[in-house]
Backbone as a ProteinNet text record, in pm:
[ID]
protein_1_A
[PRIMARY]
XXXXXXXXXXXXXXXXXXXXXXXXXXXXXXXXXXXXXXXXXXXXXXXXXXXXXXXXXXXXXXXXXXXXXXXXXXXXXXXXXXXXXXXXXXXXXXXXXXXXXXXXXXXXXXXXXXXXXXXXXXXXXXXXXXXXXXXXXXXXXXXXXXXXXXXXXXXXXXXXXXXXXXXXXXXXXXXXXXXXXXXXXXXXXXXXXXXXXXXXXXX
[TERTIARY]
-4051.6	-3922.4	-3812.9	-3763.6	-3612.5	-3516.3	-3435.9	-3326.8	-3232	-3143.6	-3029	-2896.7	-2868	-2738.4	-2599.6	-2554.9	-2435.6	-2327.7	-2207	-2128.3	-2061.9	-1986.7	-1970	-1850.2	-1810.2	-1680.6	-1621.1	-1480.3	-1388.8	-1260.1	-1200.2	-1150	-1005.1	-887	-732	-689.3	-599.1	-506.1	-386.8	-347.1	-207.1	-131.9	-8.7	16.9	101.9	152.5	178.9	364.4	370.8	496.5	459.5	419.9	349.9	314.7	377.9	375.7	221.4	142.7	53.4	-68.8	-23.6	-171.2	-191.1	-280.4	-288	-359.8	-365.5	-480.6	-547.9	-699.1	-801.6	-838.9	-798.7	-827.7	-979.4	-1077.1	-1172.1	-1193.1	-1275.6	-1299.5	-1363	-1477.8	-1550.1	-1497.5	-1526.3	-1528.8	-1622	-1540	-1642.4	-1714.5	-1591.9	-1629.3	-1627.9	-1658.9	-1645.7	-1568.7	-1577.8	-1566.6	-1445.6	-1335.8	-1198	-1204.7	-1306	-1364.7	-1247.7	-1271.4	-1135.8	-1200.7	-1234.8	-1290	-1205.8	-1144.1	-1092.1	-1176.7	-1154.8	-1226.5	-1138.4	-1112.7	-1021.5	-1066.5	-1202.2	-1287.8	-1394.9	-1430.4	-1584.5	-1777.8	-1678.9	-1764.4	-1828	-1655.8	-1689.1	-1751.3	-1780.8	-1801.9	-2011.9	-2026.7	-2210.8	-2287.2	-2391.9	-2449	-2328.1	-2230.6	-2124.1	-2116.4	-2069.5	-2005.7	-2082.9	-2112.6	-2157.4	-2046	-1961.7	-1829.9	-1736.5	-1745.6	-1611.9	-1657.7	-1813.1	-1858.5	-1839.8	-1869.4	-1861	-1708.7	-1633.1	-1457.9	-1440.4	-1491.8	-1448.7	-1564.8	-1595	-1646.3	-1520.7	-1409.9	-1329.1	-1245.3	-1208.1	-1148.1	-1012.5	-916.3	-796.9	-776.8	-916.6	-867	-915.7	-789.8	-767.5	-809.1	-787.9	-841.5	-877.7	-987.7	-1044.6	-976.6	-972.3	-942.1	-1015.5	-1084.9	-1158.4	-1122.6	-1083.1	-1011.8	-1046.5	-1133.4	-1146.1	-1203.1	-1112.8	-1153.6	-1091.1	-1016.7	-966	-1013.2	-970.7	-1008.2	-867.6	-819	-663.5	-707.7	-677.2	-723.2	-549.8	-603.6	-463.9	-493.6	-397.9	-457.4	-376	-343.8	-305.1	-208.2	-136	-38.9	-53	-204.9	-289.7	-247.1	-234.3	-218.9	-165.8	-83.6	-51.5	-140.4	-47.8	-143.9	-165.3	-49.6	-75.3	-205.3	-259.8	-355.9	-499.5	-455.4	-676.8	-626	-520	-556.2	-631.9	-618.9	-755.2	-895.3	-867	-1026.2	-1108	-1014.3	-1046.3	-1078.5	-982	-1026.6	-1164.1	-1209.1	-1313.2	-1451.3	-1397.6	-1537.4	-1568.4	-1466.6	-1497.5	-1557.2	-1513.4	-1586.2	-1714.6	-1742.4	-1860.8	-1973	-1908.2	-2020.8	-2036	-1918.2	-1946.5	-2036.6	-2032.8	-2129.8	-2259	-2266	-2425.7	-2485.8	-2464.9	-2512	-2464.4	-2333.3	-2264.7	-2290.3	-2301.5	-2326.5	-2211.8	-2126	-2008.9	-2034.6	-2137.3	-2154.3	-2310.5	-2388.2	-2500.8	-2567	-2686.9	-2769.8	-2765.4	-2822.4	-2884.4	-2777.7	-2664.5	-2529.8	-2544.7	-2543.6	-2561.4	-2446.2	-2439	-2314.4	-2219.8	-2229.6	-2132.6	-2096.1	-2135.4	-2081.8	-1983.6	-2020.3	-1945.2	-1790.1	-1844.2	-1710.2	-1591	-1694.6	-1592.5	-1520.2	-1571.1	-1486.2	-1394.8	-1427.5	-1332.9	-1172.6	-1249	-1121.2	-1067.4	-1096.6	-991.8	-894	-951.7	-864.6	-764.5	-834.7	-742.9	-737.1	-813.7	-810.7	-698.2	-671.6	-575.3	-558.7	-522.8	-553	-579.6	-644.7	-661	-533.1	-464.3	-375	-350.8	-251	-274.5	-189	-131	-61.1	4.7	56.8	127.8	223.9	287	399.4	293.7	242.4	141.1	76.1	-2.6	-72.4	61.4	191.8	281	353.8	298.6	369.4	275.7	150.3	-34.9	-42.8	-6	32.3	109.3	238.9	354.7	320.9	262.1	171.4	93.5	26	-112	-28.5	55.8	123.1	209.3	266.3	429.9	423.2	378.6	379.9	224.9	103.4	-34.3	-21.8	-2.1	-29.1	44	180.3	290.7	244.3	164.2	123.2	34.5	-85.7	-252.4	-182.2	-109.8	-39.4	-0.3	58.9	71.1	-71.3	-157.2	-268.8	-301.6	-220.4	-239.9	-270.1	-254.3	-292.7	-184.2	-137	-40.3	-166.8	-110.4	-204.4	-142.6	-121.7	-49.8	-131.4	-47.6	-118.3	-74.4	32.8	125.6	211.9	281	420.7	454.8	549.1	547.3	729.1	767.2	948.4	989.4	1027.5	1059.4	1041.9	930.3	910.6	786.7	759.2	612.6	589.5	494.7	386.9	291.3	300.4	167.7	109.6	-45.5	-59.6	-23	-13.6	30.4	-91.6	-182.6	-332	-302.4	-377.6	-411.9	-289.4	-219.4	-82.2	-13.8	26.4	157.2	123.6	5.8	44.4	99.7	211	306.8	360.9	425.5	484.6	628.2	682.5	852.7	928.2	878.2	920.1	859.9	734.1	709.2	752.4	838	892.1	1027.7	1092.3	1212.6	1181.7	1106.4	1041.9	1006.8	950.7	907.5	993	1179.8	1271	1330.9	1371.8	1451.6	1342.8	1259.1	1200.1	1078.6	985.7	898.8	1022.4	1080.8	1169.5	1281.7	1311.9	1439.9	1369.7	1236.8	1156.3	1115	1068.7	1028.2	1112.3	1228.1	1321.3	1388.1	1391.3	1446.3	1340.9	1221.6	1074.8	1097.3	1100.5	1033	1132.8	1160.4	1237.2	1177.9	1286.5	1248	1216.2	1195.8	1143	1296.8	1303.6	1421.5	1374.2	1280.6	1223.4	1076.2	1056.2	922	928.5	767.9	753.1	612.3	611.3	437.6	408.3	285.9	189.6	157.8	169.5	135.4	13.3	-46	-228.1	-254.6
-6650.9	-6719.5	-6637.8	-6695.8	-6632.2	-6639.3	-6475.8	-6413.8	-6541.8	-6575.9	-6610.7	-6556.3	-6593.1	-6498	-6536.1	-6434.9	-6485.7	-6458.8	-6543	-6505.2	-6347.4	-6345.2	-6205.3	-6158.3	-6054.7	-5996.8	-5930.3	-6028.9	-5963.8	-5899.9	-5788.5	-5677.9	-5653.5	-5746.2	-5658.1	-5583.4	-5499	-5408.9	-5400.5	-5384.9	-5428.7	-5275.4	-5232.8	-5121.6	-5121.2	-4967.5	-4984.1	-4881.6	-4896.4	-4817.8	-4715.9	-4654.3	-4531.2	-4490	-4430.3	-4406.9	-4329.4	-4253	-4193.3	-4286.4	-4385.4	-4491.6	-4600.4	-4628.4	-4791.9	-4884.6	-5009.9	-5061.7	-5161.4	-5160.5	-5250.6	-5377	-5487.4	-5549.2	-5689.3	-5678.5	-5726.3	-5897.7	-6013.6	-6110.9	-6129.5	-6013.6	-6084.6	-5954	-5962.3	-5885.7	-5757.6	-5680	-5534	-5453.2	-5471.3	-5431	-5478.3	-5564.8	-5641.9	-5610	-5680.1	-5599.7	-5513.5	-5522.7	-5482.6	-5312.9	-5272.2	-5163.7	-5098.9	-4977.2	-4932.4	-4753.2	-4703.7	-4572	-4543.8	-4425.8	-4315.2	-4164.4	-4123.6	-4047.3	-3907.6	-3826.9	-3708.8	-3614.4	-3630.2	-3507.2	-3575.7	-3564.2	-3571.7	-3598.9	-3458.9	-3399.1	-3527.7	-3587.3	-3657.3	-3819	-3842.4	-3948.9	-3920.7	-3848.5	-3795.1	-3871	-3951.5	-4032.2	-4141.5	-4200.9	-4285.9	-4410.1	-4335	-4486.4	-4420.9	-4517.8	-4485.5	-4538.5	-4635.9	-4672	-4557.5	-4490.8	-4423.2	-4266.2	-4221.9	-4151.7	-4169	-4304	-4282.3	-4317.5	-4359.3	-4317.4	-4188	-4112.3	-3977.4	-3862.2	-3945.1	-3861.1	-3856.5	-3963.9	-3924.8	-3825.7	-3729	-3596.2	-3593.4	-3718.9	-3735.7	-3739.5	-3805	-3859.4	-3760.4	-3822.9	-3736.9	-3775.8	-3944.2	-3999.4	-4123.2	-4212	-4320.5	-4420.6	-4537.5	-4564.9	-4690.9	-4721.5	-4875.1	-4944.8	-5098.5	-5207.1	-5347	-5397.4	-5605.9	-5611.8	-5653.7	-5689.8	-5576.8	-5465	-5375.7	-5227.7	-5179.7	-5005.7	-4960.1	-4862.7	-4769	-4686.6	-4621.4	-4486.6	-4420.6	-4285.4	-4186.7	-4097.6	-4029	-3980.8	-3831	-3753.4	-3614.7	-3649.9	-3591.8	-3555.3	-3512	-3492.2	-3497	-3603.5	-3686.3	-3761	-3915	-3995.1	-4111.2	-4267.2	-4399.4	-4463.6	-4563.7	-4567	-4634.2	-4611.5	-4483.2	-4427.2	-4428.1	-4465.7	-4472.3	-4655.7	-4691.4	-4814.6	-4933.8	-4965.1	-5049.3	-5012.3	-4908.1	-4840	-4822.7	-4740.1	-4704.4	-4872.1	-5016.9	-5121.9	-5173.1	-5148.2	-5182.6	-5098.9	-5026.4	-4868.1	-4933.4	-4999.3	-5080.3	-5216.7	-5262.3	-5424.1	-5370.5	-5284.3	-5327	-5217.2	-5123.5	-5098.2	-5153.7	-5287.4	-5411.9	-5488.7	-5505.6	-5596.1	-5552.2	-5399.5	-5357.3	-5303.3	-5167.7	-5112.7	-5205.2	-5165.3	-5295.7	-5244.3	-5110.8	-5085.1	-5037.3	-5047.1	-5014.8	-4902.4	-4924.8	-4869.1	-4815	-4714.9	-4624.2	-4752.7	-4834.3	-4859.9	-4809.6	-4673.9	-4588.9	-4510.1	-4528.4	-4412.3	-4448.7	-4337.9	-4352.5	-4395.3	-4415.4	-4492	-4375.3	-4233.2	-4133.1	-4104.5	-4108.1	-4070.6	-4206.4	-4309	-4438.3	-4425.7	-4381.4	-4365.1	-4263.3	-4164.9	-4046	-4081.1	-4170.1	-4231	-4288.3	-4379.6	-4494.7	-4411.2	-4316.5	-4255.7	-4167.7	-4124	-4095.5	-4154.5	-4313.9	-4426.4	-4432.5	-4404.3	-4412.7	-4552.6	-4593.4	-4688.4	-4669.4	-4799	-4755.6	-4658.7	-4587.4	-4497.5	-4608.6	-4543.8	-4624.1	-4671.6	-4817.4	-4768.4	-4753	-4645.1	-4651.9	-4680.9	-4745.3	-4903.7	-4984.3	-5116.3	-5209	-5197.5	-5088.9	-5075.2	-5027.4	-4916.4	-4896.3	-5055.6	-5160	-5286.6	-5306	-5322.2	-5392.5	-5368.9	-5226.5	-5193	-5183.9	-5200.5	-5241	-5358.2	-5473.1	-5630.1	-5625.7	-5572.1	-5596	-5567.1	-5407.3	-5383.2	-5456.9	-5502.2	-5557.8	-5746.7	-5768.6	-5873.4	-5910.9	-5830.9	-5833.3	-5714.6	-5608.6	-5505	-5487.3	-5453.5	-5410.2	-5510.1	-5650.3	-5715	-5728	-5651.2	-5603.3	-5534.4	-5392.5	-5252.4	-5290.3	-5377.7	-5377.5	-5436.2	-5495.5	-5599.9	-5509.8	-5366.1	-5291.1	-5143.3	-5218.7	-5118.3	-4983.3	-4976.9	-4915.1	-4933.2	-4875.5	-4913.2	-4824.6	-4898.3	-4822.6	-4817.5	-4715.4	-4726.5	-4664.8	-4680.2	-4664	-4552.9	-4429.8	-4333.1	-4288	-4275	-4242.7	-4267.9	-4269.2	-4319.9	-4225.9	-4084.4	-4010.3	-3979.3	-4029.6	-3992.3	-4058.4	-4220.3	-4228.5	-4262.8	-4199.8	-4190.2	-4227.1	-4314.1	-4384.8	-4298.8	-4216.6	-4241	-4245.5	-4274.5	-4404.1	-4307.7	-4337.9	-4292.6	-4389.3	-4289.7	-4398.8	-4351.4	-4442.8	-4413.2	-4531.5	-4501.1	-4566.9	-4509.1	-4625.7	-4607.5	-4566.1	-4582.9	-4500.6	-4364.7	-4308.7	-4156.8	-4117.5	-4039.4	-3890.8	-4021.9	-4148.3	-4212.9	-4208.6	-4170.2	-4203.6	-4319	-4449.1	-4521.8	-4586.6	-4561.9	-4576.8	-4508.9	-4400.4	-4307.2	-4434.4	-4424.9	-4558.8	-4646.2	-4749.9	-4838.8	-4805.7	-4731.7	-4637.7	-4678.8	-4580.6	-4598.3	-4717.5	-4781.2	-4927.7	-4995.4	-5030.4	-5212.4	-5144.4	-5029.2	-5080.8	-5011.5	-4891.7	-4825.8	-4962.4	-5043.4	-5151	-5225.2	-5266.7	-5398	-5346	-5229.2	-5158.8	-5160.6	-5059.2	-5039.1	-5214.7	-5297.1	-5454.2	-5475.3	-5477.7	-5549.5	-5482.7	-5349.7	-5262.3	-5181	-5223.1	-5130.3	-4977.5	-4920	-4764.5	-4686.2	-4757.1	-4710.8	-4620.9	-4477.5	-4432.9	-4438	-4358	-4311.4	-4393.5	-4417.4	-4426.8	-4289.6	-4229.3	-4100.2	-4091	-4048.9	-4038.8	-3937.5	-3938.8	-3814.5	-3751.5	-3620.5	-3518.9	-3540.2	-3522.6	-3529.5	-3374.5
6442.7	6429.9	6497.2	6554.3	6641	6524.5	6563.3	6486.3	6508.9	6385.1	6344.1	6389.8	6497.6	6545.3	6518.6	6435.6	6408.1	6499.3	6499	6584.3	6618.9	6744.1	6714.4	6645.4	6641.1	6515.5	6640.7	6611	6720.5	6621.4	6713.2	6607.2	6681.2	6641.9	6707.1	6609.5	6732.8	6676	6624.5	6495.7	6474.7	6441.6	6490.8	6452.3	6303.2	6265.1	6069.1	6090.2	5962.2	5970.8	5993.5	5991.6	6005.5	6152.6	6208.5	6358.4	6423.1	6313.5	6332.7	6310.2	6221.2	6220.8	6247.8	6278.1	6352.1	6284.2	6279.5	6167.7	6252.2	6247	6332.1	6218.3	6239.4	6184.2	6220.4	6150.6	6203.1	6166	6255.3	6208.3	6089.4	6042.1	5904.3	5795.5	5699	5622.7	5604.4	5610.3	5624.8	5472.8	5362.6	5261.2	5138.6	5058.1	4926.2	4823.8	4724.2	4551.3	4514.3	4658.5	4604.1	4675	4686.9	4713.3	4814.2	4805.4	4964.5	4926.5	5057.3	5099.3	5176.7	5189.3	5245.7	5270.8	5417.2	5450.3	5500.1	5464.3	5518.8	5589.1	5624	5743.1	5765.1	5895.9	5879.2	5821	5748.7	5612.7	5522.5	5487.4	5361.9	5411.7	5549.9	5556.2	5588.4	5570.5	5596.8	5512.4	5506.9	5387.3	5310.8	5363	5295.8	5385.1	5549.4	5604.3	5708.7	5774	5956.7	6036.6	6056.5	6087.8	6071.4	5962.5	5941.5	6047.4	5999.4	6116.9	6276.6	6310.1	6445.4	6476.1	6405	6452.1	6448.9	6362.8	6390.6	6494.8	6554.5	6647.5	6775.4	6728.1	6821.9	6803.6	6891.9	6886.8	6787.2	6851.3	6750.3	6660.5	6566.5	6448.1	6333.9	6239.9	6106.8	5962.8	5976.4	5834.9	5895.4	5809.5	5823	5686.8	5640.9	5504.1	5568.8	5474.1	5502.6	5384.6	5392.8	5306.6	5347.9	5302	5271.3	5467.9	5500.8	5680.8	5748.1	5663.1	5843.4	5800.2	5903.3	5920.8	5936.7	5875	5949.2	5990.6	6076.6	6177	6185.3	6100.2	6158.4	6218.4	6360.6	6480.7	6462	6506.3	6541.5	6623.6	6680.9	6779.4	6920.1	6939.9	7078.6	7139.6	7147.5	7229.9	7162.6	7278.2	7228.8	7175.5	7058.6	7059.7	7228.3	7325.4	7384.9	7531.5	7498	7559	7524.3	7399.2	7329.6	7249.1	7218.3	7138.9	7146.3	7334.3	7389.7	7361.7	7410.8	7371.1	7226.3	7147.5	7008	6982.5	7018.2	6921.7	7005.5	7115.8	7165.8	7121	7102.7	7059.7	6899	6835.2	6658.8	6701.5	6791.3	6801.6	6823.5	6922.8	7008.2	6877	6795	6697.3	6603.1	6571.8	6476.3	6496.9	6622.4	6715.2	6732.9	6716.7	6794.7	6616.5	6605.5	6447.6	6310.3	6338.3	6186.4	6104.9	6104	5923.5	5900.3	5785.3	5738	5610.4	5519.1	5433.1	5428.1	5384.2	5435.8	5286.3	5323.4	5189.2	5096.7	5172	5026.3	4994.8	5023.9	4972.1	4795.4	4753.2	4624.3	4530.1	4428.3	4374.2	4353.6	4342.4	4259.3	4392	4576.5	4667.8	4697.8	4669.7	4727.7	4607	4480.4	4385.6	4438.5	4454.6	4545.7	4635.2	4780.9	4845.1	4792.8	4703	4650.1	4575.2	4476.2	4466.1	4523.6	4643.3	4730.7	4746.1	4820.7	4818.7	4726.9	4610.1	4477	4419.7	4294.5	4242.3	4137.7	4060.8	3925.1	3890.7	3747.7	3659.5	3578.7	3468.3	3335.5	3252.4	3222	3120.2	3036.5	2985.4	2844.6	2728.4	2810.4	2666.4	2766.6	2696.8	2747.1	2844.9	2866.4	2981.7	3087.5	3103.2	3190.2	3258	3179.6	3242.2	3306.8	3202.3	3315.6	3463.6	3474.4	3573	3697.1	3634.5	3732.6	3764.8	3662.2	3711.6	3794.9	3796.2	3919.6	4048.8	4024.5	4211.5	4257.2	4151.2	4212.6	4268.6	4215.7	4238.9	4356.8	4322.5	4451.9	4514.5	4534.5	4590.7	4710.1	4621.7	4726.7	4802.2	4822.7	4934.6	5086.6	5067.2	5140	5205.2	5125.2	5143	5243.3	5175	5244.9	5411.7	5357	5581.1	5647.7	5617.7	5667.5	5696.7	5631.3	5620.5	5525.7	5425.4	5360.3	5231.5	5092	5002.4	4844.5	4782.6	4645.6	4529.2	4455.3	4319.5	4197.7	4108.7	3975.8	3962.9	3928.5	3872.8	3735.4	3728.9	3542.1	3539	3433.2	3373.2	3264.6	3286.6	3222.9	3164.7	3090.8	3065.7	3158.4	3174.4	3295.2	3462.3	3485.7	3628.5	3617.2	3734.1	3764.2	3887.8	3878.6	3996	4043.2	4195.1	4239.3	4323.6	4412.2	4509.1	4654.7	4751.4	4886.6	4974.8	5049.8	5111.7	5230.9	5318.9	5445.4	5516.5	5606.7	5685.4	5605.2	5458.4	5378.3	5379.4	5322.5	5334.3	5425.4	5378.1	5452.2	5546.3	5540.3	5628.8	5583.7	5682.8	5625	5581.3	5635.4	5590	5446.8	5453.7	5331	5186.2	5250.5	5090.5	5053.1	5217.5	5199	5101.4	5151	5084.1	4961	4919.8	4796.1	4729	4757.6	4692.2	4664.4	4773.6	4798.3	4715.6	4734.4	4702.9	4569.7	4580.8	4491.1	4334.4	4354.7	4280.8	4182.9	4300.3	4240.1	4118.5	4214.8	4139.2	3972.7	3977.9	3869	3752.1	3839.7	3669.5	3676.7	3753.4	3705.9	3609	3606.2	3553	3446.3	3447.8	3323.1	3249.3	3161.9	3089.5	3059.8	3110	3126	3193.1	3315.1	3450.3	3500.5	3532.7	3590.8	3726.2	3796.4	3920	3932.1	4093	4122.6	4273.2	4232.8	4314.9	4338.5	4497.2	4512.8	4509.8	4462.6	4448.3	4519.5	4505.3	4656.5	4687	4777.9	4864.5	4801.6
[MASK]
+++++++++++++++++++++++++++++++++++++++++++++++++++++++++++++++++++++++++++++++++++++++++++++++++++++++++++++++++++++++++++++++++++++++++++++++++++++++++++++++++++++++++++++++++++++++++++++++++++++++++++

């Protein structure tokens, strides 16, 4: 019986606030289940992702974050995006197209968790103001974030001050601290009584 060929997965580039990262966004879906891996060396992508491996065989790059249909790629200061961005999005189609593996089979579940919380999932919460302030991101806020390629995550609520992690294009982005302040900061203390500050978490 002749292979079933599915169409192929074509992959543009959209750039982020974030001047250092770019986000590849692909036709099918790369990763399921809400799931989102972040990769900060090499190292950590060995037995996890083969995608996130063979992006970083390119010299520039610094972090991988994989999310639903796209990839963010943040680059170094070697060189510009308007010099590798044709390329880098052709070097993701054409290993979507040829290998396609995004995630290793046999990656075991405590290495795929590790990724994941890099990414940074929730924290747990732990009472009613906490859910409410996890409903609001997950509401009016992550889907802002994810269009820009990155990803927010509630981490505590301690006297006051919420903070989140910022992953993909937001880490260390300047405009995203803006944003930080202006829009997720306003929405908060309006929503939540008690909210003084929202502040991200150092890497």
């Amino acid at each position: 019986m002749s292979e079933v060929k599915r169409p192929p997965i074509s992959v543009y580039a959209e750039s982020t606030p974030n001047p250092a990262t770019m986000r590849f966004v692909s036709s099918r879906m790369l990763i399921h289940d809400g799931r989102l891996l972040e990769f900060r060396s090499p190292q950590e992508t060995e037995g996890v992702s083969p995608l996130a491996e063979k992006v970083f065989n390119l010299p520039f790059v610094t972090s991988v974050f994989i999310s639903s249909n796209f990839v963010t790629v943040t680059k170094n200061n070697s060189i510009t995006w308007d010099l590798v961005q044709l390329e880098l999005r052709e070097y993701i189609q054409e290993y979507l197209n040829t290998d396609g593996r995004v995630v290793h089979e046999e990656a075991s579940a405590q290495v795929l968790a590790d990724a994941n919380e890099r990414a940074n999932t929730h924290a747990e919460p732990k009472n009613p103001t906490d859910e409410k302030i996890i409903n609001i991101l997950e509401e009016y806020i992550r889907p802002a974030v994810e269009g820009d390629g990155g990803h927010i995550a509630f981490k505590s609520f301690d006297e006051g001050v919420v903070t989140v992690a910022l992953r993909g294009s937001c880490s260390g982005c300047p405009s995203s601290m803006i944003t930080l302040k202006q829009g997720i900061e306003n929405l908060l203390k309006h929503e939540v009584p008690g909210v003084l500050e929202v502040v991200a978490e150092e890497l």
